[in-house]
N, C-alpha and C positions, 0 to 999 in steps of 0.2 A: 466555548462553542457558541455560532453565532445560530439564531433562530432557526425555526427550521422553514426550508423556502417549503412552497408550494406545488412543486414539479417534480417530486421523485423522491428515492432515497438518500439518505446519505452514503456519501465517498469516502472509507477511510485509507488514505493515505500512511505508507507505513516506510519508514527510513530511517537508520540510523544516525544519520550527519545532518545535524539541526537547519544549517544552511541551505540544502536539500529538501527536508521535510517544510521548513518557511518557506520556500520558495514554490513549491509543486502546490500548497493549501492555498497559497494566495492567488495563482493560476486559476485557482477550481473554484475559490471562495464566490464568486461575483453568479453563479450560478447553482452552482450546488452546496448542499449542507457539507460542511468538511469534517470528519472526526481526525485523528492525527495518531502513530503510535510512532514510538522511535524503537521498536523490535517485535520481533514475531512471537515472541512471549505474547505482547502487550497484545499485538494483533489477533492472536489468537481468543484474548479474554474479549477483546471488544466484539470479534465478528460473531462469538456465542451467545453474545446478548443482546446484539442490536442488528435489525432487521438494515442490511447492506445495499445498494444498488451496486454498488462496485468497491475492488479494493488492488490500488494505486502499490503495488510492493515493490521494494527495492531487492535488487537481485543481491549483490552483495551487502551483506549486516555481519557485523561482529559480534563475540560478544554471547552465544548461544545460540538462536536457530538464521539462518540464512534465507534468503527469499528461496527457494527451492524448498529449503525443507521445512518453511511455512507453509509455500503452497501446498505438499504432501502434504502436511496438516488438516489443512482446509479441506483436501480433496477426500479424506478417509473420514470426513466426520457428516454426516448424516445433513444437519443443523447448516453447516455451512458449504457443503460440496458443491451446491449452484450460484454461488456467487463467482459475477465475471469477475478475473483478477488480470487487470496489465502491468505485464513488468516494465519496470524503468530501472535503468543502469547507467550509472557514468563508468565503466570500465574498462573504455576506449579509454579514458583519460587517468584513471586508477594503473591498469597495466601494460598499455601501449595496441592493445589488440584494435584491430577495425573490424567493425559489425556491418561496415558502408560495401556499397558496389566494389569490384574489385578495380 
């Protein structure tokens, strides 16, 4: 983990496809503190003990909980239900769906 900036919280980033999760951190790195999970397991443990500004989930994870039912997670726990969460998904390119204009 790199130091912690001056301007806010940290961002954890949370994806299970390492290619993904290096890529989305190093996006964020340059201004914000980045923490990293590669599951909602993990993400779960980190947003209960570290004070969040945001947290980056990937919609589809394997493996055990899914971005959804991290977020659910997040949403029913007291400790973390006001943290903004943005989802990010490649599953335009995972299963051919478009999320685009029609």
């Amino acid at each position: 983990m790199k130091k912690t900036h001056d301007h806010g919280l940290a961002i954890l980033v949370v994806d299970d496809d390492p290619e993904e999760l290096t890529t989305t951190c190093d996006a964020l790195r340059s201004q914000h503190e980045v923490l990293s999970a590669s599951s909602g397991q993990d993400a779960l443990r980190i947003a209960r003990k570290t004070r969040l500004g945001a947290i980056v989930l990937d919609v589809m994870m394997t493996g055990g909980l899914d971005g959804f039912s991290t977020f659910n997670a997040l949403q029913h726990d007291p400790n973390t239900q006001r943290i903004p969460v943005i989802f990010l998904t490649s599953v335009n390119q995972a299963t051919g769906l478009s999320f685009g204009a029609g």
